[in-house]
N, C-alpha and C positions, 0 to 999 in steps of 0.2 A: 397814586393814579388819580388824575381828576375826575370829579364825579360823570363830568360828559363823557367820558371816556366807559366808565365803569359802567352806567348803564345800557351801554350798545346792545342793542338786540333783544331789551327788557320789555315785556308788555305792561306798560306804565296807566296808571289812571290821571295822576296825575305827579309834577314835580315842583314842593315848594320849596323854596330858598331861603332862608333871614341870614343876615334881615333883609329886608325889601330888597328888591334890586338888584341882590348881586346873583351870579349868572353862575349855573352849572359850571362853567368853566374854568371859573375861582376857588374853586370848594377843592380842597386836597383832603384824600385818604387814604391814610396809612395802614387801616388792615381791616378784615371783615371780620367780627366777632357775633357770638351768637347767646356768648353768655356775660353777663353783665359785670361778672369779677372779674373781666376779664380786657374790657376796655379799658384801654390809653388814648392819647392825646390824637386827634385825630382818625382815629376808629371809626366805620359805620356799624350803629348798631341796628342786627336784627330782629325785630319783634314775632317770636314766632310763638302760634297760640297749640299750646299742647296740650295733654291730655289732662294734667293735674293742673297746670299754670299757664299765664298767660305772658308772655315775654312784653307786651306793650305797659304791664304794671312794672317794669323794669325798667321803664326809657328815662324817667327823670334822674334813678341814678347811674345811667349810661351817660348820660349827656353831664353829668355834675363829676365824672371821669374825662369828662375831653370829646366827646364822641361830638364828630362834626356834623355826622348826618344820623339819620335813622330810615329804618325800611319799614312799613307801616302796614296793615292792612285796613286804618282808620283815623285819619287826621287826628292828630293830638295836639294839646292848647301847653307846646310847649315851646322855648324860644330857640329852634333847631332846625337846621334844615331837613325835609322828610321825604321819602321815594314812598307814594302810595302806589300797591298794587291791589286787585281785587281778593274779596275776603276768600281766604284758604289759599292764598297761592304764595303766600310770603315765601316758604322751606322753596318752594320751586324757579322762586323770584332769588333768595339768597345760592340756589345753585349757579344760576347764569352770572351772578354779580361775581362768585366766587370765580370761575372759568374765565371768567374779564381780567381778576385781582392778579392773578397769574398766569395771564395770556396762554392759556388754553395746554397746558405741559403734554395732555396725556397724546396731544397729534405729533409728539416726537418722540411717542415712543408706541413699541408693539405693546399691545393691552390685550389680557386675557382676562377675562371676567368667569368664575364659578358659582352656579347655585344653585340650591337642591338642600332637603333636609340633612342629612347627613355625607360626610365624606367632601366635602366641600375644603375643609386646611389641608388632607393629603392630599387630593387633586392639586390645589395652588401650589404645595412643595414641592408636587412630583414634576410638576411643567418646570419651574423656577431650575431644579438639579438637571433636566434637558439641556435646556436651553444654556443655563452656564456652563455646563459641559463640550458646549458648541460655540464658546468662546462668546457669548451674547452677556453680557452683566444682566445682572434680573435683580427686582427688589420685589417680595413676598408684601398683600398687606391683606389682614386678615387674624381671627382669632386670639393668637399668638403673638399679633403686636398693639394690644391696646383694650380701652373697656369697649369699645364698640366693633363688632365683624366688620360692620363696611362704617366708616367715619365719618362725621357729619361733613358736607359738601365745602365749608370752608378748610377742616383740615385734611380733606382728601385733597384737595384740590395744591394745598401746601406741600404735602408730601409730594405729589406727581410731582410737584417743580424741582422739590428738593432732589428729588430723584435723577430729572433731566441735569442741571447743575452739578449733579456728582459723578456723572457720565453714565450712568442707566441705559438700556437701551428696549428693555423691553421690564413689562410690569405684571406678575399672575398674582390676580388680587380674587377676594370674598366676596361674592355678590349677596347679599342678605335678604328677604323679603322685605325687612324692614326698611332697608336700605335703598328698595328699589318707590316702594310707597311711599317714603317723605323724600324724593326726590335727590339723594344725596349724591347717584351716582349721572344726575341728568348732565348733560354740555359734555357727555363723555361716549365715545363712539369706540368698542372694542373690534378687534380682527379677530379673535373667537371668543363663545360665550358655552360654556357648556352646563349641562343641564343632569346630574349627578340620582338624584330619586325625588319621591316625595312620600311624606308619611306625617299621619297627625302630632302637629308641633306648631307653636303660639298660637295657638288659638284662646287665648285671652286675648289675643291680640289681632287674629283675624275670625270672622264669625263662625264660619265653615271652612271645609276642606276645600269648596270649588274657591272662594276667597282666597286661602291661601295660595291656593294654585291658579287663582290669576293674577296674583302679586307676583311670582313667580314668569308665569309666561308673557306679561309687561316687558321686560327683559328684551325676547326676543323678537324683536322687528329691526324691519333694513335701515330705520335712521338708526339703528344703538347697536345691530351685530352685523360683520361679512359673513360671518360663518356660525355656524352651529351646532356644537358635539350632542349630541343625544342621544341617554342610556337606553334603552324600549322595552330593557328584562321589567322595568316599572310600567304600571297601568298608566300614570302620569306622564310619562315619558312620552308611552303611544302616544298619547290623545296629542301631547304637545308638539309631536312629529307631524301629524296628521294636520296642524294648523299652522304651521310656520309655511311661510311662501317669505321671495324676496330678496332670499340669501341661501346660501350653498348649505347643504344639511347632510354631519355625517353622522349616524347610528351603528349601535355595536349592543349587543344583548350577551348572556351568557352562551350562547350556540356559538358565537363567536372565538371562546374561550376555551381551548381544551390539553390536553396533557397536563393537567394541575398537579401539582409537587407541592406540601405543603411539610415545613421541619419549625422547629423551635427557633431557627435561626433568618428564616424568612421563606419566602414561597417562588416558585418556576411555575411558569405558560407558553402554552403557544398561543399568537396575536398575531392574523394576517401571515402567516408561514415564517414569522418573528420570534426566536427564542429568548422571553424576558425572563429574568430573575432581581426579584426585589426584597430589599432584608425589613422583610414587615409580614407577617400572618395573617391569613384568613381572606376569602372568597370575597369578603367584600374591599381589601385592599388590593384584592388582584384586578376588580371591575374598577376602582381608583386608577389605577394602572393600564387599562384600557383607554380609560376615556384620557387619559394622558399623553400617551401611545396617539390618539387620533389629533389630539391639539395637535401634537410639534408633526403629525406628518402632514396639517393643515396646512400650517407655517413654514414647510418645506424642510425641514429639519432630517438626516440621513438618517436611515434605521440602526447604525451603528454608532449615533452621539447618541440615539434615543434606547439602546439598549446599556450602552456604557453609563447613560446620566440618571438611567432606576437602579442600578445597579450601586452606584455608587454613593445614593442619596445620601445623606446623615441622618439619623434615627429620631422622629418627633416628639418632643415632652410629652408623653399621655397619649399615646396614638399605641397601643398593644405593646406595651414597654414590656419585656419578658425579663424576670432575675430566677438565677436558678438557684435550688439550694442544694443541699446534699439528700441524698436517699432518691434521686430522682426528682425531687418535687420545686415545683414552678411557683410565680407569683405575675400576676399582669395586672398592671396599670393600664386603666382606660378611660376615657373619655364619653363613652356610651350614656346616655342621658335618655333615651328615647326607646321605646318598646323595640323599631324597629333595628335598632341598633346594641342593641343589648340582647338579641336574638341573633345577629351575624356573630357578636363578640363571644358570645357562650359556645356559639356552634364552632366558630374556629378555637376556644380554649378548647373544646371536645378532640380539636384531629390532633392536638400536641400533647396529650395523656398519654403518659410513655410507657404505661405500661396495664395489662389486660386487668381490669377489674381496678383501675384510679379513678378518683372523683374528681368532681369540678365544683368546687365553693364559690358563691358567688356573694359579694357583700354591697349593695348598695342603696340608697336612698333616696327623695325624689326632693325637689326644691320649692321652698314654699312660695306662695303668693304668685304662681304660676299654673299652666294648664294643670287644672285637675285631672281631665278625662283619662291622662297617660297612666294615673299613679297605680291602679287598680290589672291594668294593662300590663303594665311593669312588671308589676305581682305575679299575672298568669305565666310571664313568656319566663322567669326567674323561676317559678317552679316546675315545671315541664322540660326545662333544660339542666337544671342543676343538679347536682342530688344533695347539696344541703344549701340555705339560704340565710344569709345573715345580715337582717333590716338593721339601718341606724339613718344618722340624720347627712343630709345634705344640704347647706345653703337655705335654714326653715326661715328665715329672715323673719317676716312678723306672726309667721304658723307656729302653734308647739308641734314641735317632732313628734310628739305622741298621736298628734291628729293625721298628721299626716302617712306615719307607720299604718295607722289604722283603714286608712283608704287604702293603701297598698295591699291590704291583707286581704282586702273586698275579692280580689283577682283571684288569690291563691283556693283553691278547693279544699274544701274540709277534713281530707285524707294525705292531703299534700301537710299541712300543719304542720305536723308534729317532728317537717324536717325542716322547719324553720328557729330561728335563733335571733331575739331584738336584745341591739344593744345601743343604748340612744348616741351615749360618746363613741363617735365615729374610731376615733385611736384606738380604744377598747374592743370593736368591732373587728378592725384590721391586727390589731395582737391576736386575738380570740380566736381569728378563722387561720392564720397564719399555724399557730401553735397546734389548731387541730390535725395537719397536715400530716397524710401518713403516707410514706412511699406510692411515688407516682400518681400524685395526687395535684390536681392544679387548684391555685385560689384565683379568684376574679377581683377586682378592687375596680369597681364601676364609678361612673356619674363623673368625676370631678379631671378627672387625666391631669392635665398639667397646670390647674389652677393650683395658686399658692396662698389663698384666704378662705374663712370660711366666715360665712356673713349668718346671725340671729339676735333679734329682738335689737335689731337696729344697729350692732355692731359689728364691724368684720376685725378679724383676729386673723396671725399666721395659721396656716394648716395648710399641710403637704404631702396627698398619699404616699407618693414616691419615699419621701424623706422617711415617715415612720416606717415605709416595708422596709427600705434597706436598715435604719435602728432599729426595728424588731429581730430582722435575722441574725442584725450581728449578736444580737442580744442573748438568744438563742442558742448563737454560736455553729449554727449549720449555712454559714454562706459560704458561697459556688463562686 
């Protein structure tokens, strides 16, 4: 695309050329990159000023890669042509360029946007199994497919093409806070946007809870949604009801939700005089299941492709993965990372205890170099719910696991102790609670769900809950 082209609709300060003379119009590029190992011939590279690093100390070796242009927020004395925008708007300036680079994919397809602290990947799965079941192709982007929930605005914006190109027709994607504050998902206009809870989480990253939550509710205005799913059983939720104007707004709370059936094998509801059944456990994938339920009846979707498409979902890596063993006794794989979700995940391990007087083991750890405020938290809602607990490490990256075990202990009360069990090597931890297991007993295997690395002291290494439950039981030799 030529540069004249690409900048349409940019608020520019200014646009210089080299060498002299020649005209936006002349300038060809062939892709928008954001990281500098990453430019080719022809490339515009983006200078964008982060939190550790500055991407403009990268332009000389963008441009000694090929890069034709560069996006600036401060003229540099280099021999390159340069798109200056105003200081702090580059990420915002690199979304519209992006939207140009690939003439705008996501206006050819139906867009649903998620976000909310937790439950945000089943919500995008559960709409994606609707909707394909209604004969609509859908492409998922989100958790599950990459290091970032919501991708920086150049490779989102590549994917929606890829997508439109592969015959896509609609897209249920991860809206992230992060995602919504550096501008990744802007020059993008969803038909719904749903709004899943809130609860304390990055705040290393945002300063407060109302921060966080107006990273959050950015999201929802009439240039960026039609419509609007909103949970309200959350405080968040209300408040975010109570300010949305613009756009059509549907809500759904727990009152909403009744005849609940919960088995080992997945859970039934009634939803609007709708009999769902979904092969996933626990009350907060049954409210995943609502707010999913209200997307595709948004999108006009009949309540018999929307009951057939929960029904028939496929089962998500690390989302209450259930193995059973013999004697009764269970093991779940999950994803819970957050107090308030390690308090839905414990209460639903409690309703599939199969038998009067089973335990619920719960084994997990918190991640270092991230929000402290949870780890303590963690601690309390682990010991109040389990009956025995067993701390080890998760993702300490530059923390020792020790220190961070130690915060977590802060939570648990002095009488609660003595049903706790530290084991730093997490494999060790998950054999340990595994092997304690005495009929009708569940184990919990928190924090990690479906990652497959486990990151400390600057390295990541393979590590896979799932992979050692299922080698620990065969181990054992009591698998189900």
């Amino acid at each position: 695309m030529i540069l004249a082209d690409l900048i349409d609709g940019l608020n520019v300060v200014d646009v210089a050329c080299y060498p002299d003379g020649t005209s936006i119009r002349d300038i060809t590029i062939s892709s928008i990159e954001y990281d500098s190992r990453n430019v080719k011939e022809g490339s515009l590279f983006c200078c964008l000023s982060g939190q550790y690093t500055d991407g403009h100390d990268f332009a000389l070796q963008a441009t000694s890669s090929g890069a034709h242009a560069l996006l600036v927020e401060r003229r540099l004395s280099l021999p390159v042509s340069q798109v200056v925008v105003e200081e702090g708007n580059a990420r915002a300036a690199m979304a519209v360029l992006s939207a140009n680079f690939y003439r705008h994919p996501s206006r050819s397809l139906v867009m649903v946007g998620v976000t909310g602290t937790n439950g945000k990947t089943t919500v995008t799965h559960m709409i994606a199994s609707i909707l394909e079941t209604g004969g609509i192709p859908t492409r998922t982007i989100g958790t599950l497919g990459g290091a970032r929930t919501t991708p920086e605005s150049p490779d989102l914006q590549r994917m929606l093409a890829d997508a439109v190109e592969s015959g896509v027709k609609a897209v249920s994607m991860e809206v992230s806070s992060h995602g919504i504050v550096q501008h990744r998902i802007d020059a993008i206009h969803f038909d719904v946007a749903v709004f899943t809870n809130l609860s304390p989480e990055h705040l290393d990253f945002h300063a407060t809870m109302k921060d966080y939550f107006e990273a959050k509710a950015a999201l929802f205005t009439p240039d960026r949604v039609n419509t609007a799913v909103i949970y309200t059983g959350d405080e968040w939720g209300r408040l975010l009801a109570k300010r949305v104007s613009g756009m059509d707004v549907l809500t759904f709370d727990d009152s909403d939700i009744y005849d609940v059936s919960v088995e080992t094998s997945g859970s039934s509801f009634i939803l609007d005089d709708m009999s769902i059944r979904i092969p996933m456990v626990g009350m907060h994938n049954i409210r995943n299941a609502a707010a999913a339920v209200r997307v595709a009846s948004a999108l006009g979707i009949s309540y018999d492709t929307i009951s057939k498409g929960l029904a028939n979902m496929l089962p998500l890596p690390g989302r209450f993965n259930v193995y059973e063993m013999s004697n009764r006794r269970f093991v779940v794989v999950d994803f819970a990372h957050t107090p308030e979700a390690l308090e839905e995940l414990l209460k639903s391990a409690r309703r599939i205890v199969p038998v009067s007087g089973g335990k619920v083991v719960c084994v997990f750890g918190c991640g270092g170099n991230r929000d402290r405020l949870k780890r303590p938290r963690m601690g309390q809602v682990a010991s109040l719910l389990a009956d025995r607990v067993v701390l080890t490490s998760d993702n300490s990256r530059y923390e020792e696991p020790e220190d961070i075990i130690r915060e977590i202990m802060g939570g648990i009360h002095v009488g609660d102790r003595g049903r706790v069990d530290i084991y730093i090597d997490r494999r060790e931890a998950i054999e340990y609670a595994i092997r304690s297991l005495d009929t009708g007993d569940v184990a919990v295997i928190a924090g990690k769900g479906h990652e497959t690395t486990m990151e400390s002291r600057g390295e990541v290494s393979h590590f896979d809950d799932a992979e050692i439950v299922r080698s620990c039981i065969d181990v054992i030799g009591a698998g189900g």
